[in-house]
Gaussian input, Z-matrix of N, CA and C with variables (Angstrom, degrees):
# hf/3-21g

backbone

0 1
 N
 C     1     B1
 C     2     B2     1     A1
 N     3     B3     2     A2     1     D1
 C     4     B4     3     A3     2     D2
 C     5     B5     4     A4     3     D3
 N     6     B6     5     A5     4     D4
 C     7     B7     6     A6     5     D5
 C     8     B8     7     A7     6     D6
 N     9     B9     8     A8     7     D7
 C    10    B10     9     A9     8     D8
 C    11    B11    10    A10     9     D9
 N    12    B12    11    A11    10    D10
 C    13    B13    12    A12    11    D11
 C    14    B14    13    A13    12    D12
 N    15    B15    14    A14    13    D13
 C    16    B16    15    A15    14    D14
 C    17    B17    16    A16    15    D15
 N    18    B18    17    A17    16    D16
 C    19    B19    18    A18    17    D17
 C    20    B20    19    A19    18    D18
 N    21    B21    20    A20    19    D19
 C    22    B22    21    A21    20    D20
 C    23    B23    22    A22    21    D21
 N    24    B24    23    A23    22    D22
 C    25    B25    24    A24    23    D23
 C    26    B26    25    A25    24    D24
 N    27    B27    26    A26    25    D25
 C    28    B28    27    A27    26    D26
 C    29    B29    28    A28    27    D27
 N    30    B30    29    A29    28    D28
 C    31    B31    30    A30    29    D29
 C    32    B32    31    A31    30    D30
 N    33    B33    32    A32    31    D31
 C    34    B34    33    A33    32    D32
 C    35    B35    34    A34    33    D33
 N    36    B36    35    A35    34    D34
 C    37    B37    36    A36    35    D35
 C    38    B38    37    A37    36    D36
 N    39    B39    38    A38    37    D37
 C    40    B40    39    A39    38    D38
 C    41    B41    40    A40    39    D39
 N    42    B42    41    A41    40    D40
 C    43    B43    42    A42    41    D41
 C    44    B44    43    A43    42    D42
 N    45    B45    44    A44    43    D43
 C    46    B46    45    A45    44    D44
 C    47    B47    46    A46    45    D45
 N    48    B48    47    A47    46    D46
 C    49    B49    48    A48    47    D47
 C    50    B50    49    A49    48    D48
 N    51    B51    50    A50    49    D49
 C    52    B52    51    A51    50    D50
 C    53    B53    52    A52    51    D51
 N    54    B54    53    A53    52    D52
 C    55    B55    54    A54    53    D53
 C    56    B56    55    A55    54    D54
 N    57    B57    56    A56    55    D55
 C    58    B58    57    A57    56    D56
 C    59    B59    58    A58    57    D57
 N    60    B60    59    A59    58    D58
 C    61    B61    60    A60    59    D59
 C    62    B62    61    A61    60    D60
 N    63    B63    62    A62    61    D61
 C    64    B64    63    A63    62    D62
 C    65    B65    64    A64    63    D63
 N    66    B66    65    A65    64    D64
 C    67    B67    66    A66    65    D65
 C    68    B68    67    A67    66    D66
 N    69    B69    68    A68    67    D67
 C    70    B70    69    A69    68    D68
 C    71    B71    70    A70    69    D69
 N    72    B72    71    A71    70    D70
 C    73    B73    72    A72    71    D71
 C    74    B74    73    A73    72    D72
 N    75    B75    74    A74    73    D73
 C    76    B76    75    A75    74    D74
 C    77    B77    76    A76    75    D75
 N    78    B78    77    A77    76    D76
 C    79    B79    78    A78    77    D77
 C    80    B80    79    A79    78    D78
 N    81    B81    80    A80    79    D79
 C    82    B82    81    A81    80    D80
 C    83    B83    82    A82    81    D81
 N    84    B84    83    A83    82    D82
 C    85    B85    84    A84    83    D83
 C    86    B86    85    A85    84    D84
 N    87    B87    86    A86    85    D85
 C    88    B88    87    A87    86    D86
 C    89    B89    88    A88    87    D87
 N    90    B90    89    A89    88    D88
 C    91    B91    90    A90    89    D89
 C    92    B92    91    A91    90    D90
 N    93    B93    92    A92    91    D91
 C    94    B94    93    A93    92    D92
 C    95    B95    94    A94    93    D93
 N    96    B96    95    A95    94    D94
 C    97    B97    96    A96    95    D95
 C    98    B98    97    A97    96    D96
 N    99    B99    98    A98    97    D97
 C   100   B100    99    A99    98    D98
 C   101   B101   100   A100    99    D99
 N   102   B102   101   A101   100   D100
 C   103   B103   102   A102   101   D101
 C   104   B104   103   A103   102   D102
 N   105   B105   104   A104   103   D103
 C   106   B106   105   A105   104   D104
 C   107   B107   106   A106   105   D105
 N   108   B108   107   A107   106   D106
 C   109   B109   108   A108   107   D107
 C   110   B110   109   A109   108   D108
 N   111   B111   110   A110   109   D109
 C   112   B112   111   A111   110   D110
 C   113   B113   112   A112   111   D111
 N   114   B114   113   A113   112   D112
 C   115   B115   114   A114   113   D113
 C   116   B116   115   A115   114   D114
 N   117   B117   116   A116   115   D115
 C   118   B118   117   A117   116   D116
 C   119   B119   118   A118   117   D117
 N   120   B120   119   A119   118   D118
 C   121   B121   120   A120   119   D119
 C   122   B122   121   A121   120   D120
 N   123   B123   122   A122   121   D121
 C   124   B124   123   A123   122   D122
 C   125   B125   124   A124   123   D123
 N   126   B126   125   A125   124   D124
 C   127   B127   126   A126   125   D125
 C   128   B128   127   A127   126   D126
 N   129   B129   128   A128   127   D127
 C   130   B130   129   A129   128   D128
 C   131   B131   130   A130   129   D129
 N   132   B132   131   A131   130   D130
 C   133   B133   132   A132   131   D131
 C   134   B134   133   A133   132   D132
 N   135   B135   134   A134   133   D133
 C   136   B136   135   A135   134   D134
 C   137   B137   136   A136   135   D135
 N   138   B138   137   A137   136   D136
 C   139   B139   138   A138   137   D137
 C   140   B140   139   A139   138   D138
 N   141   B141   140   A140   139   D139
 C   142   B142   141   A141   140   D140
 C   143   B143   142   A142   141   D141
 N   144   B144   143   A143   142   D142
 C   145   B145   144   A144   143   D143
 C   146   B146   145   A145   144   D144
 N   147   B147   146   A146   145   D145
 C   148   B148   147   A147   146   D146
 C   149   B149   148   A148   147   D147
 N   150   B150   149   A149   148   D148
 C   151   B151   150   A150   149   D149
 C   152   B152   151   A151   150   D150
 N   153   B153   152   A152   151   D151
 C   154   B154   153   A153   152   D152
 C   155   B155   154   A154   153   D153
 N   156   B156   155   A155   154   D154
 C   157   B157   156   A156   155   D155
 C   158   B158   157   A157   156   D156
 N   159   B159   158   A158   157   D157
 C   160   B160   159   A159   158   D158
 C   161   B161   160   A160   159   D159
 N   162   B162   161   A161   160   D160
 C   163   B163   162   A162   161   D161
 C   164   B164   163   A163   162   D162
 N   165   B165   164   A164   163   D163
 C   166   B166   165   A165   164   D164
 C   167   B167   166   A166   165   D165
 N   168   B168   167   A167   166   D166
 C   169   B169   168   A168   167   D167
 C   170   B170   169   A169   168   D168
 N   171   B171   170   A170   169   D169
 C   172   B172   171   A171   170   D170
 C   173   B173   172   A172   171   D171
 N   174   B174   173   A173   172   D172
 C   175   B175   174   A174   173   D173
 C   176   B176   175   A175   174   D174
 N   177   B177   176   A176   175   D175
 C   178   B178   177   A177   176   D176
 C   179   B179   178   A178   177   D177
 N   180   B180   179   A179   178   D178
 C   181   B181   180   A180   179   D179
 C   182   B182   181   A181   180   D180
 N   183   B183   182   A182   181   D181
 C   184   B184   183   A183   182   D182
 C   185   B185   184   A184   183   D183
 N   186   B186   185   A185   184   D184
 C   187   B187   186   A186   185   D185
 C   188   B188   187   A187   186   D186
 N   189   B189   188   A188   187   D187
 C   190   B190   189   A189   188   D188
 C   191   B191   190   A190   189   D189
 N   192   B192   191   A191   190   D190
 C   193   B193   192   A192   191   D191
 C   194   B194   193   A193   192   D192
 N   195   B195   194   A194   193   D193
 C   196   B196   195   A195   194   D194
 C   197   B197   196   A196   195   D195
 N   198   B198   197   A197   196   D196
 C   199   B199   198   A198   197   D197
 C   200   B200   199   A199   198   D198
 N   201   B201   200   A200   199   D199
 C   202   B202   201   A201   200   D200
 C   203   B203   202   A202   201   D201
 N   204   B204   203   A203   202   D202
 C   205   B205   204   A204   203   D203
 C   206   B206   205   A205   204   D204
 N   207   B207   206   A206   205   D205
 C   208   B208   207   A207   206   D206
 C   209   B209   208   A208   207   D207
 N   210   B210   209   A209   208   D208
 C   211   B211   210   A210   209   D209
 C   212   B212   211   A211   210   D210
 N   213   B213   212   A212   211   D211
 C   214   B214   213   A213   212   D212
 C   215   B215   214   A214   213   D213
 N   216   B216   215   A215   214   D214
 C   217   B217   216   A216   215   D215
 C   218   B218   217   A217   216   D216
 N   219   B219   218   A218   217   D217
 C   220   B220   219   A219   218   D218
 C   221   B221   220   A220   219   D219
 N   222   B222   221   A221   220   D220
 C   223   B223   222   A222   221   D221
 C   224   B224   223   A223   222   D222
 N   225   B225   224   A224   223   D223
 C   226   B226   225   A225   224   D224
 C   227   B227   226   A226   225   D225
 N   228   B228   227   A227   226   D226
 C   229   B229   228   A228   227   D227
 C   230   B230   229   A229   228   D228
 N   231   B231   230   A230   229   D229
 C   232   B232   231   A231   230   D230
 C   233   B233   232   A232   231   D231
 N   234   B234   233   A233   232   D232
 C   235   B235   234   A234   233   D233
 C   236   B236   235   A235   234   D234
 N   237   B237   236   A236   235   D235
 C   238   B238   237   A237   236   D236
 C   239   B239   238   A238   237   D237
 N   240   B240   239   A239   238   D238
 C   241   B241   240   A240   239   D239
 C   242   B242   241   A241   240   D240
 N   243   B243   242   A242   241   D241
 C   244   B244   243   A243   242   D242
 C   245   B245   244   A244   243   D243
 N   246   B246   245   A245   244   D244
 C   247   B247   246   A246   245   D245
 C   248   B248   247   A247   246   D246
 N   249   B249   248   A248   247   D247
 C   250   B250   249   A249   248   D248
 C   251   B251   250   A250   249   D249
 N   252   B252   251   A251   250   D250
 C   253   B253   252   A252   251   D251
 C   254   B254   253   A253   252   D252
 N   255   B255   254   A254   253   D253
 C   256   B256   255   A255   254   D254
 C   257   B257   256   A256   255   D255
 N   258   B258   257   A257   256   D256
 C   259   B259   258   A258   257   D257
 C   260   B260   259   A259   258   D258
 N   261   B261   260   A260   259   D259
 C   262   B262   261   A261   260   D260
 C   263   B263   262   A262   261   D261
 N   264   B264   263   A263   262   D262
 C   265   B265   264   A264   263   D263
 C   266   B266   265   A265   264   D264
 N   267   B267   266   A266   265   D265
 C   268   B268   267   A267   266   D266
 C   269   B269   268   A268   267   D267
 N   270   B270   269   A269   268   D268
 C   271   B271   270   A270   269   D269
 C   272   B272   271   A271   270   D270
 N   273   B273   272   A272   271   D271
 C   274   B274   273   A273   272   D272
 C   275   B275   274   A274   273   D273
 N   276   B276   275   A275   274   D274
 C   277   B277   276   A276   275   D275
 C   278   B278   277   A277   276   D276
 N   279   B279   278   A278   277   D277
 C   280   B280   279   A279   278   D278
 C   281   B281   280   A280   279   D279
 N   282   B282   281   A281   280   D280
 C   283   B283   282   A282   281   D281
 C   284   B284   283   A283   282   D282
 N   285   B285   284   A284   283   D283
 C   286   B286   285   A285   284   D284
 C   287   B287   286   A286   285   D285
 N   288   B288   287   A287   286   D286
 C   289   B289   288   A288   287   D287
 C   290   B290   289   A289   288   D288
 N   291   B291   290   A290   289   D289
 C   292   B292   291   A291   290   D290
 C   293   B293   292   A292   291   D291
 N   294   B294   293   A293   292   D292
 C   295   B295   294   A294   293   D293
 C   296   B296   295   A295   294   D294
 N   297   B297   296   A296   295   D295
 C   298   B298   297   A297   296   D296
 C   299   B299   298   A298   297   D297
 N   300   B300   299   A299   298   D298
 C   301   B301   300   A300   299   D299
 C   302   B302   301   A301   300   D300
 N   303   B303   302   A302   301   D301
 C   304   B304   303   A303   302   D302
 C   305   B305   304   A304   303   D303
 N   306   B306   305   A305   304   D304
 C   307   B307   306   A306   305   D305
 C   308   B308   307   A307   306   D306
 N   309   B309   308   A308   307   D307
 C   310   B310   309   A309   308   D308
 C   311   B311   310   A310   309   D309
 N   312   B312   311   A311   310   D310
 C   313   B313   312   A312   311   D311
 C   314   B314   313   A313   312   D312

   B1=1.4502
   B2=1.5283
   B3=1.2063
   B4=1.3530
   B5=1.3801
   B6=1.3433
   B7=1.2686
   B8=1.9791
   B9=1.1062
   B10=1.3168
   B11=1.4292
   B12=1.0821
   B13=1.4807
   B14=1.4226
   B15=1.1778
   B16=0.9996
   B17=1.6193
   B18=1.7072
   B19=2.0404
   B20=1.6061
   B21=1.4352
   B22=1.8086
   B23=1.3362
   B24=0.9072
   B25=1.7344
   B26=1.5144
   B27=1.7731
   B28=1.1085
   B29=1.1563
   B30=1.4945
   B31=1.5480
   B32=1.1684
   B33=1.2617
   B34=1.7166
   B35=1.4318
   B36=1.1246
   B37=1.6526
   B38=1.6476
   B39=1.6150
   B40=1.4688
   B41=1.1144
   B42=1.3004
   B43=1.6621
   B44=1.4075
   B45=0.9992
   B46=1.2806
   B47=1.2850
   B48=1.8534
   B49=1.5302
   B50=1.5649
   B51=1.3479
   B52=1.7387
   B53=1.4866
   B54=1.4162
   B55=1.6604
   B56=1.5128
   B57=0.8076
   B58=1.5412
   B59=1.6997
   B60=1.4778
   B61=1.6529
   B62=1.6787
   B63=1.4059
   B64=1.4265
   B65=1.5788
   B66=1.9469
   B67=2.2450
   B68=1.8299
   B69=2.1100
   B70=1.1559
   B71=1.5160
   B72=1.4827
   B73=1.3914
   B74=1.2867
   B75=1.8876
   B76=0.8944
   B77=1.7130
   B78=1.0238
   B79=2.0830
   B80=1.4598
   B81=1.4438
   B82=1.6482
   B83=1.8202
   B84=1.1353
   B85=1.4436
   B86=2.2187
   B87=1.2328
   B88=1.3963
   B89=1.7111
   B90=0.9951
   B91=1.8437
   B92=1.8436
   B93=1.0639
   B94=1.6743
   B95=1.6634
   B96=1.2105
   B97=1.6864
   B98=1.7382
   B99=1.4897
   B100=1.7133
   B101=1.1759
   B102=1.3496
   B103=1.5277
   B104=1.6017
   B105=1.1158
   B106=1.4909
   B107=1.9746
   B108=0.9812
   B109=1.5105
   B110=1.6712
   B111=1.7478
   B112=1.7467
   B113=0.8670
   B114=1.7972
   B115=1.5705
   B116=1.7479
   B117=1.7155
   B118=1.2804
   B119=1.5595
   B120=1.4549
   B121=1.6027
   B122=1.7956
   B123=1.2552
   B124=1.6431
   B125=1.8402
   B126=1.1509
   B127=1.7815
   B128=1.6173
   B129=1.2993
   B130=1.3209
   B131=1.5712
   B132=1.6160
   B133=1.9016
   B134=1.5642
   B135=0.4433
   B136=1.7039
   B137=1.4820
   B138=1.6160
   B139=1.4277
   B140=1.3561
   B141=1.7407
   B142=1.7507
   B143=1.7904
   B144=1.9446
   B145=1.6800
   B146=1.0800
   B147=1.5105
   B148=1.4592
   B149=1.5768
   B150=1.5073
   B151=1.0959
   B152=1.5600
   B153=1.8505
   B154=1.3964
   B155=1.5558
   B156=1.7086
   B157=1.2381
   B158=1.4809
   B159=1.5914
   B160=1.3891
   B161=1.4499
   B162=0.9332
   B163=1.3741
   B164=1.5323
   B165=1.2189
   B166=1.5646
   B167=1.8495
   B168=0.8657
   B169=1.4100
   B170=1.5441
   B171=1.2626
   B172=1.9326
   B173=1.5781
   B174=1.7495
   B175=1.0851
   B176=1.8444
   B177=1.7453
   B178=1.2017
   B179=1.5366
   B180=1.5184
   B181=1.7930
   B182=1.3338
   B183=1.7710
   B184=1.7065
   B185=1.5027
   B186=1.3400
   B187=1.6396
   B188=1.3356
   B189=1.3228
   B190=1.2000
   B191=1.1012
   B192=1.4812
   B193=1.8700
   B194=1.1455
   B195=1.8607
   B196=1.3928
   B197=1.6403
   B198=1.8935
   B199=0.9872
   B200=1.5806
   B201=1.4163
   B202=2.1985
   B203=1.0348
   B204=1.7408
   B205=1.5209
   B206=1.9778
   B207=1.5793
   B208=1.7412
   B209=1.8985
   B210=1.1400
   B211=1.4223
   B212=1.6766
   B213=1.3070
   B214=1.5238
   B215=1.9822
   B216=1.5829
   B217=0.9595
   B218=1.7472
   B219=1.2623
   B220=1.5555
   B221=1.2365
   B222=1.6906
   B223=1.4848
   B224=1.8383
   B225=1.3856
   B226=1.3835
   B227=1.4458
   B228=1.0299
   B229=1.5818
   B230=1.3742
   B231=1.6446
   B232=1.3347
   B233=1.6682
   B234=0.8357
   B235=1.6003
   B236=1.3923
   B237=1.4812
   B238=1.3166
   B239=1.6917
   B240=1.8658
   B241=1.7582
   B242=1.6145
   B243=0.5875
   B244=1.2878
   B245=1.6866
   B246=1.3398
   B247=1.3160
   B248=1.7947
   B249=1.3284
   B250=1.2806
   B251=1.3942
   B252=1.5414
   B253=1.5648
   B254=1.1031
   B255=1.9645
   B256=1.5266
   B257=1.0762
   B258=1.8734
   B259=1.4745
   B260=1.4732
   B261=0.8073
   B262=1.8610
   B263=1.3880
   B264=1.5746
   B265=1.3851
   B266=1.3158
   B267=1.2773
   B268=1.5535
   B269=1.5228
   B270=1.4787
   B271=1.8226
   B272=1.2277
   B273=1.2407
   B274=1.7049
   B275=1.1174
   B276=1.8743
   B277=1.6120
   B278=1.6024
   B279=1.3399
   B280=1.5954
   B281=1.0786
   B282=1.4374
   B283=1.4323
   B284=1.3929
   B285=1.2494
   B286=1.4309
   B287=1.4102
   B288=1.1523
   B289=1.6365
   B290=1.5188
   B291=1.2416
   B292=1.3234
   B293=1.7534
   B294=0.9985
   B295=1.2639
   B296=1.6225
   B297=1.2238
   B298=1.6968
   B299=1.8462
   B300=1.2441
   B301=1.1755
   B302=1.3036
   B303=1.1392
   B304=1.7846
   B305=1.2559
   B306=1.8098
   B307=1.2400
   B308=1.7222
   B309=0.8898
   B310=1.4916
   B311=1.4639
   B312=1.4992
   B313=1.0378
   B314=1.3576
   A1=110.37
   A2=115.10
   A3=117.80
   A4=117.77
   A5=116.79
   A6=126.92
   A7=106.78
   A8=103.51
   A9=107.57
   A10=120.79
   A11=137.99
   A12=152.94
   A13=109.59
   A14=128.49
   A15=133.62
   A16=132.23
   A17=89.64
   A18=104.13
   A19=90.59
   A20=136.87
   A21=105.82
   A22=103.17
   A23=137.76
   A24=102.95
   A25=101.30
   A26=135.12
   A27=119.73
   A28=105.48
   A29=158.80
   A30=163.39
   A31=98.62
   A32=105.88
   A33=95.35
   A34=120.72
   A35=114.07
   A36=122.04
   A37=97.46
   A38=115.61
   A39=119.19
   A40=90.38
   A41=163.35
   A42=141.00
   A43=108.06
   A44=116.28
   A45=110.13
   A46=114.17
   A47=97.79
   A48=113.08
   A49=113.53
   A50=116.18
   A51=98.10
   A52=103.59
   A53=124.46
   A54=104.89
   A55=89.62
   A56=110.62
   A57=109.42
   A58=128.18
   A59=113.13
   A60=140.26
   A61=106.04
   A62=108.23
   A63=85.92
   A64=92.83
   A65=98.05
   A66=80.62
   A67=66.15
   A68=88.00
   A69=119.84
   A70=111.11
   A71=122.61
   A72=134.51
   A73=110.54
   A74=135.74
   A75=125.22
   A76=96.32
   A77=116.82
   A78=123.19
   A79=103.61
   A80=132.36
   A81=140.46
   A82=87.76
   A83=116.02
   A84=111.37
   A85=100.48
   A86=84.52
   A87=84.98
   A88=107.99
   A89=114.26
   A90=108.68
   A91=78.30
   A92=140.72
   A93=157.27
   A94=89.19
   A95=135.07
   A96=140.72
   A97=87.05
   A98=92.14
   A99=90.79
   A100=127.68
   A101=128.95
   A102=146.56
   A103=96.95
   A104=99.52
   A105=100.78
   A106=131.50
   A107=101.24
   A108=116.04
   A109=90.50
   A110=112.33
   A111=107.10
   A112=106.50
   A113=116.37
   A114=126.33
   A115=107.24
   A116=137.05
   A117=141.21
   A118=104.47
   A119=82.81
   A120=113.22
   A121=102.26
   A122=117.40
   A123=107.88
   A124=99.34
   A125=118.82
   A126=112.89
   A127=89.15
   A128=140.23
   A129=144.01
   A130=103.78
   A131=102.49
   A132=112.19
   A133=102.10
   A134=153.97
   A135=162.63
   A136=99.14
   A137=106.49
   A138=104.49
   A139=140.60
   A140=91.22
   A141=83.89
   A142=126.98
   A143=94.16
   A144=96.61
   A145=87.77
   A146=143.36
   A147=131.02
   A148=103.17
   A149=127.37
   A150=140.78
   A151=89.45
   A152=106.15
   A153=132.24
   A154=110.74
   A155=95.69
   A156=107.20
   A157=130.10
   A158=104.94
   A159=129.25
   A160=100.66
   A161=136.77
   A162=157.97
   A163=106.64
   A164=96.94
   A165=123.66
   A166=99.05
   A167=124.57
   A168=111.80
   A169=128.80
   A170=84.61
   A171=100.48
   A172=97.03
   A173=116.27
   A174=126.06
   A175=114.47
   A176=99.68
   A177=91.21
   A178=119.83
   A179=112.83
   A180=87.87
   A181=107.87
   A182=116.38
   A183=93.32
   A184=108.37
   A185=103.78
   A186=123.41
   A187=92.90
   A188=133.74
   A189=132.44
   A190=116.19
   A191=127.45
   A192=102.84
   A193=124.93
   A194=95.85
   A195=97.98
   A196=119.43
   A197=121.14
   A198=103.51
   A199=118.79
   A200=88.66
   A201=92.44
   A202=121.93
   A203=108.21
   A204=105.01
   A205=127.59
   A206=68.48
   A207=99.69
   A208=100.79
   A209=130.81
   A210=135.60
   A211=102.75
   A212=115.62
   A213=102.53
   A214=96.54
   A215=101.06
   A216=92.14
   A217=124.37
   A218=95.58
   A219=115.36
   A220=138.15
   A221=96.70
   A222=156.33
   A223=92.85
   A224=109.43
   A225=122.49
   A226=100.73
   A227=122.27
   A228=115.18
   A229=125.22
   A230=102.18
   A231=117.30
   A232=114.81
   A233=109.86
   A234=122.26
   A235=108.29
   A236=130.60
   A237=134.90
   A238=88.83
   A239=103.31
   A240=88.55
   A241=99.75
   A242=173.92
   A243=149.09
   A244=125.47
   A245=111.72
   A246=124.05
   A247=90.61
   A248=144.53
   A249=162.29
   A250=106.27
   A251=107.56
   A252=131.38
   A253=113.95
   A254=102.00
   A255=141.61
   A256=117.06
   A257=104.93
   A258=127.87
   A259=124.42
   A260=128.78
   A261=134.83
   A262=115.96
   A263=112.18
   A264=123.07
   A265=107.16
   A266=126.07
   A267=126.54
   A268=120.30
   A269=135.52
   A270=125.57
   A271=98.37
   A272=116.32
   A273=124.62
   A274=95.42
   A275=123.41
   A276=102.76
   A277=120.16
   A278=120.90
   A279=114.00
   A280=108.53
   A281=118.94
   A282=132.01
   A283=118.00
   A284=106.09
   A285=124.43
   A286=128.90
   A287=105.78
   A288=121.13
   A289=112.73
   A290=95.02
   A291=89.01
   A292=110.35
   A293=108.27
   A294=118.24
   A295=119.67
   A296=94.69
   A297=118.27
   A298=86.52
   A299=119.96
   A300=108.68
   A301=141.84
   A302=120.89
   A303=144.54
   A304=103.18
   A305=130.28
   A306=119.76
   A307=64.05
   A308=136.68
   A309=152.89
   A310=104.07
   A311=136.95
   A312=122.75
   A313=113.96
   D1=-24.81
   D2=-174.03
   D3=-84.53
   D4=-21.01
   D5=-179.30
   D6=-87.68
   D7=-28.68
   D8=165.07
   D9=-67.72
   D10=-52.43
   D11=129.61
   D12=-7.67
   D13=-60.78
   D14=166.42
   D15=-48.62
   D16=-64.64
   D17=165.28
   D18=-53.26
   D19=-69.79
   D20=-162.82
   D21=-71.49
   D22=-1.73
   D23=177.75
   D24=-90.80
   D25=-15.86
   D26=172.42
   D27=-86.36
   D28=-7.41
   D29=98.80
   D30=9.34
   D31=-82.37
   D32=-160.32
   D33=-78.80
   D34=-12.71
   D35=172.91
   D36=-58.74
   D37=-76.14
   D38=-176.15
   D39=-45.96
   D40=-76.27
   D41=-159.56
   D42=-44.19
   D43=-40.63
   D44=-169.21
   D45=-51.60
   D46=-78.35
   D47=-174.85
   D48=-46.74
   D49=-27.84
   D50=-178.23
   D51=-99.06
   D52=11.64
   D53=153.00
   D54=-77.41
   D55=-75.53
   D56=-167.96
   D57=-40.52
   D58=8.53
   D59=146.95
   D60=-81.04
   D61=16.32
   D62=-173.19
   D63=-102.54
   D64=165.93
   D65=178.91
   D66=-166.96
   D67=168.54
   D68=-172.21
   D69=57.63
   D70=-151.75
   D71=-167.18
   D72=-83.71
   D73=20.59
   D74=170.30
   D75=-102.90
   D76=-35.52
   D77=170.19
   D78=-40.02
   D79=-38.62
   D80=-159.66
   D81=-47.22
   D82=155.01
   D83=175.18
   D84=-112.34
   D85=155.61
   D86=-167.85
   D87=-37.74
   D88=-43.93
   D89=-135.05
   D90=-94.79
   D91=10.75
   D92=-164.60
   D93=-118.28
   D94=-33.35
   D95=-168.90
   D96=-83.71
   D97=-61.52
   D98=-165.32
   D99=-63.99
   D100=-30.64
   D101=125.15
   D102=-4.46
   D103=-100.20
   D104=-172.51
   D105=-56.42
   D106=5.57
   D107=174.69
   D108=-86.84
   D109=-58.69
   D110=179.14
   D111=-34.68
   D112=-82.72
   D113=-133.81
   D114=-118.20
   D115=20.23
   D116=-163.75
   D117=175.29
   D118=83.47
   D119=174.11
   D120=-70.94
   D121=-41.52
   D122=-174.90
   D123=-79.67
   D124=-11.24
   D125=-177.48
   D126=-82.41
   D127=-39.99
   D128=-160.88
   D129=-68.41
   D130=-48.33
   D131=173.60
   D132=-63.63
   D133=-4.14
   D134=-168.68
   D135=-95.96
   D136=-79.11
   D137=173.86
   D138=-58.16
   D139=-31.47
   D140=171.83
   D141=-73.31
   D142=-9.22
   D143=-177.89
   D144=-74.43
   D145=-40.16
   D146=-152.84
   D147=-84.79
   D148=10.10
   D149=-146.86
   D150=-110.38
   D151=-62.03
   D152=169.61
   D153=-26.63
   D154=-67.00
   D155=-169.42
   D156=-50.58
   D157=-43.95
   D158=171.31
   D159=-52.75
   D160=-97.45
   D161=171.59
   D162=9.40
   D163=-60.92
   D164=-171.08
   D165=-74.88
   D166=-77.71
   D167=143.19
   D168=20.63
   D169=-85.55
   D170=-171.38
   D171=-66.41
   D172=-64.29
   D173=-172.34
   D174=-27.04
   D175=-48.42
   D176=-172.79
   D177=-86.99
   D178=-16.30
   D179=173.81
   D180=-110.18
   D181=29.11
   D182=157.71
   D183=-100.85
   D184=179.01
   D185=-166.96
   D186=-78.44
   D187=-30.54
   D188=-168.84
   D189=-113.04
   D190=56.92
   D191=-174.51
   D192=-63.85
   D193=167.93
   D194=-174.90
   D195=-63.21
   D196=178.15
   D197=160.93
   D198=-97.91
   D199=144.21
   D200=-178.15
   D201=-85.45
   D202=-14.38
   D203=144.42
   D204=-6.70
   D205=-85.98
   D206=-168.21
   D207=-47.67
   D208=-23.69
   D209=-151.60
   D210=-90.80
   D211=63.88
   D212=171.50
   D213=-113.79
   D214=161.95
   D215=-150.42
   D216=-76.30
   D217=-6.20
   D218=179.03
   D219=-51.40
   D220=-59.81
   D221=167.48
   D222=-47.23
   D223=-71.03
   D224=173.67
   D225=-47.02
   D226=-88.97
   D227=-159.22
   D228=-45.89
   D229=-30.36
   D230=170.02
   D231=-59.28
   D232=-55.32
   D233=177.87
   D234=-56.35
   D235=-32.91
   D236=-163.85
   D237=-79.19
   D238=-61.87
   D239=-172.41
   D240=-67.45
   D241=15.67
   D242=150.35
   D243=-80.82
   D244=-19.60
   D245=-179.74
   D246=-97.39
   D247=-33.19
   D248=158.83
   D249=-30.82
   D250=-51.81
   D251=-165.35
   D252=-47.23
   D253=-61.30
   D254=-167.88
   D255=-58.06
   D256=-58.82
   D257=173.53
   D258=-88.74
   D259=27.71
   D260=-171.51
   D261=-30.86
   D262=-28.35
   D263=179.80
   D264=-93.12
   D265=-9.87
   D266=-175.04
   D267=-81.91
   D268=127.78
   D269=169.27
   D270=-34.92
   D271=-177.05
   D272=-159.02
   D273=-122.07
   D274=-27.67
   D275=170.39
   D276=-87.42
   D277=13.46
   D278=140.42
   D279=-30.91
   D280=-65.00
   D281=-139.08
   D282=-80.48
   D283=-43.49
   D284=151.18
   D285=-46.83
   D286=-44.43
   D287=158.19
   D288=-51.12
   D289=-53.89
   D290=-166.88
   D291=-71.74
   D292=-16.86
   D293=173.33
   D294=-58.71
   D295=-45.55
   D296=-164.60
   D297=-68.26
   D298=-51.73
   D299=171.95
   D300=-74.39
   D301=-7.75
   D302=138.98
   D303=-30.70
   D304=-58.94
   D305=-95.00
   D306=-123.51
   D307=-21.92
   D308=173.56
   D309=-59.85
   D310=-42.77
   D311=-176.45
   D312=-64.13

């Protein structure tokens, strides 16, 4: 039992510390994105460059990039609030993530 106790508290510690590796407009927490989709259209351009950036990012050092097809910018934002919606408590580059892996199929 003790060794179990042990494995989660080093579990949840490493969760911890690498949310807390998170920085810039991927840290924003969802329901803080959706906020700003309402009422701060220039905080939203912010995120979606950091959105760009990410993307572009991943795209280039996996074996598989995504398709850029799929990447118009609408489509994107749309998908962000809606995964935003679900998760309100979640960082926003979950969501993005999770995107990046969508965008792969």
């Amino acid at each position: 039992m003790k060794r179990i106790a042990i494995l989660f508290l080093l579990i949840t510690t490493n969760y911890a510390s690498a949310e807390g590796q998170l920085f810039g407009e991927g840290y924003v927490k969802c329901h803080e994105f959706i906020a700003d989709v309402d009422n701060d259209f220039p905080a939203v351009q912010a995120q979606m460059s950091w959105v760009n950036g990410y993307l572009s990012g991943r795209s280039l050092t996996d074996k598989q990039p995504m398709d850029v097809e799929k990447h118009k910018f609408f489509e994107v934002l749309d998908y962000l609030k809606d995964y935003c919606e679900k998760n309100p408590t979640k960082h926003f580059v979950f969501g993005v993530e999770q995107l990046y892996v969508d965008m792969k199929k």
